[in-house]
N, C-alpha and C positions, 0 to 999 in steps of 0.2 A: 251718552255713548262717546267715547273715546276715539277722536279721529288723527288717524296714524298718518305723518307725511314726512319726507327727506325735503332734509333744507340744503339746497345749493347759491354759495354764495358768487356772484360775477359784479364786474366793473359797471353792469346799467345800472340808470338812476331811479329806474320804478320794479316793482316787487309783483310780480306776478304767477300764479296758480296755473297749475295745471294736473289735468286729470288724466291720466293713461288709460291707452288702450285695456293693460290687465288689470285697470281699479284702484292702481296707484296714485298715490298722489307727488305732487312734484311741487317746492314751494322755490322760485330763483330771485333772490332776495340780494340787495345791492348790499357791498363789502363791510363792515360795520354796524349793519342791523341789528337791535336788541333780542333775544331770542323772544322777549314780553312784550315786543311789537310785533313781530311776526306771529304770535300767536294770537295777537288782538284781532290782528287782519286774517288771519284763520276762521278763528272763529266769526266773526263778522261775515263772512262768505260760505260760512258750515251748512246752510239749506243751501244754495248754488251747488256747492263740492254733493253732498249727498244725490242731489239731482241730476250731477252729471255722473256719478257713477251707478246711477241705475241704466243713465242710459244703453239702449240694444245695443249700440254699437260697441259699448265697454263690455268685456264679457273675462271672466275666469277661464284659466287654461282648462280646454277642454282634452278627453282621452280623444287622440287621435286615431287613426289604422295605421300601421308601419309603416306606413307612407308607398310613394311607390318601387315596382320590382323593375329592375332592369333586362326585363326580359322580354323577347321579340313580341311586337304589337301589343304590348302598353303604351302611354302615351305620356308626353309631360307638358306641362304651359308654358307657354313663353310669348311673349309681347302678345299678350290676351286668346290665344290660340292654344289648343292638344295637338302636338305632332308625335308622328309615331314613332319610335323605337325601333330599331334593326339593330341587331346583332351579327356581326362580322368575325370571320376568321382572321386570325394575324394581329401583331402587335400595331402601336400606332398612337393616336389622338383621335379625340372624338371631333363629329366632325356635323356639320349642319347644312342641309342639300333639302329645306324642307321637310325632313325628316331627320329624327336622331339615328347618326349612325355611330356605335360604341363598338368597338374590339371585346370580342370575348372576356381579353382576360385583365379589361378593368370594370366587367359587370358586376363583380362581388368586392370592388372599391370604391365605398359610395363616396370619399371625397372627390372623385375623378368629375363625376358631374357638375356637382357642388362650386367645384374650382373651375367650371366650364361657365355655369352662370355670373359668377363673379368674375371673371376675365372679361364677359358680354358686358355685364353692367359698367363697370369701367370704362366701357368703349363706347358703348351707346349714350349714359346717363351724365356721366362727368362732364363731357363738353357742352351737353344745354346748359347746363348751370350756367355759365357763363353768357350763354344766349340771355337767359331770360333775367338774367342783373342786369344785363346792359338795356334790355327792357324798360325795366321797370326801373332803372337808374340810381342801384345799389351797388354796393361796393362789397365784396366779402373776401373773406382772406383765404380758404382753403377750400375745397368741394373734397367728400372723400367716401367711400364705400365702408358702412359697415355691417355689422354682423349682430346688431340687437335682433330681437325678435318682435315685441308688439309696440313697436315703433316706428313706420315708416319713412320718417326723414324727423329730423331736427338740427336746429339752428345754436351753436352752443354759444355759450355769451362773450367767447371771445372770435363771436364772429366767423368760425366756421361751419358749415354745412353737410352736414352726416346724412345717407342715402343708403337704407335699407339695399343690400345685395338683392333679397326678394322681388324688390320692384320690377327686377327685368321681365318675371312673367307677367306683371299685368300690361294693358295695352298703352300705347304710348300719350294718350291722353290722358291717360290715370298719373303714368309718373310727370308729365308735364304739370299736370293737378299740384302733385308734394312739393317739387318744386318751386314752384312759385309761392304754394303756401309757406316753405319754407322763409324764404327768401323775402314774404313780406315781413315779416316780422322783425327784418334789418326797417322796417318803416313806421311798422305798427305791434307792439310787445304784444299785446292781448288781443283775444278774439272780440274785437269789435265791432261795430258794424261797419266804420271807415275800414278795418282790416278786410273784411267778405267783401267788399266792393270794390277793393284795389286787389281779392283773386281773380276775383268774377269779370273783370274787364280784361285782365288776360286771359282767360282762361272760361269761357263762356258754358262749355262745356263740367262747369265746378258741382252741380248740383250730380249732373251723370255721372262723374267718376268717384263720387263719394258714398253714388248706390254702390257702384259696381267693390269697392272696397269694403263695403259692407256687407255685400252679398260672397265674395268672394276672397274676403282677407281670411281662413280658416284656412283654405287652399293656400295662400304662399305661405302662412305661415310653416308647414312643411317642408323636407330641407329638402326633397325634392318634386 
């Protein structure tokens, strides 16, 4: 069987795999690599790669419901919690008092929310970064939000740091979790065992929030 992967080439000096969330595979191979070595070491790791995309937590996009309505007493998540929805008369901004309060007439603009989460994530999520490198005693050049879908966080290999906007709804131990996972990986390339040990001493909490991402990454995946 033919095993399909994108090659990404970066400035590190070791070659490592990775399996996505939707099945994908991911090969980030130092600048110069032979395409006949990289597929040596492809295939040499083809039972592992197979293995890890049966895994539960890898799954194919599934059909979603239209996600949700923005209409009075629905609910949406946010930092691991459903708060409810109110619909207000009058123009305005949306506005967060414990509950969603939305103006009428941005309830059939579903960017308005969208661009609510991501203005949170920004504010909340951006500045740990920096907490937990000084941590963990890394250096990174960028933190920054973005807008993949089954991707939580990644470290790119020139050293910046990409943060799912999604993460805002889960609770703040889950994004403390991606974080620091990300972030070790300025220490350790591969999921190693020195890698889970230098999460897991920050982040004690590592096993729980990798349920609750698993239990519950189908929900942020939704755009709202």
């Amino acid at each position: 069987m033919e095993l399909n992967y994108k090659i990404v080439f970066s400035r590190r000096k070791t070659l490592t795999i990775t399996v996505e969330r939707d099945r994908s595979v991911v090969v980030t191979a130092p600048t110069g690599t032979s395409p006949q070595k990289i597929h040596q070491i492809v295939e040499s790791r083809k039972l592992w790669i197979y293995e890890k995309t049966r895994h539960a937590q890898k799954y194919n996009p599934l059909p979603h419901p239209p996600g949700k309505e923005l209409i009075t007493g629905e609910s949406l998540l946010y930092l691991g919690r459903n708060y409810r929805i109110e619909l207000v008369e009058g123009s305005g901004e949306i506005r967060f008092e414990q509950k969603f309060i939305v103006p009428r007439m941005l309830a059939n603009k579903s960017p308005a929310l969208r661009n609510w989460f991501i203005a949170r994530a920004e504010d909340k999520i951006l500045p740990r970064v920096a907490m937990h490198a000084k941590n963990l005693g890394v250096k990174f050049k960028e933190a920054k939000i973005g807008y993949g879908k089954y991707r939580w966080g990644s470290c790119t290999p020139s050293d910046n740091v990409i943060l799912n906007w999604r993460l805002i709804k889960s609770p703040m131990f889950v994004i403390d979790y991606v974080l620091v996972h990300e972030l070790a990986h300025l220490i350790e390339q591969n999921h190693t065992p020195r890698f889970w040990n230098i999460v897991r001493v920050q982040i004690p909490a590592m096993e729980k929030a990798k349920a609750w991402l698993l239990k519950n990454g189908v929900l942020l995946e939704q755009d709202l």
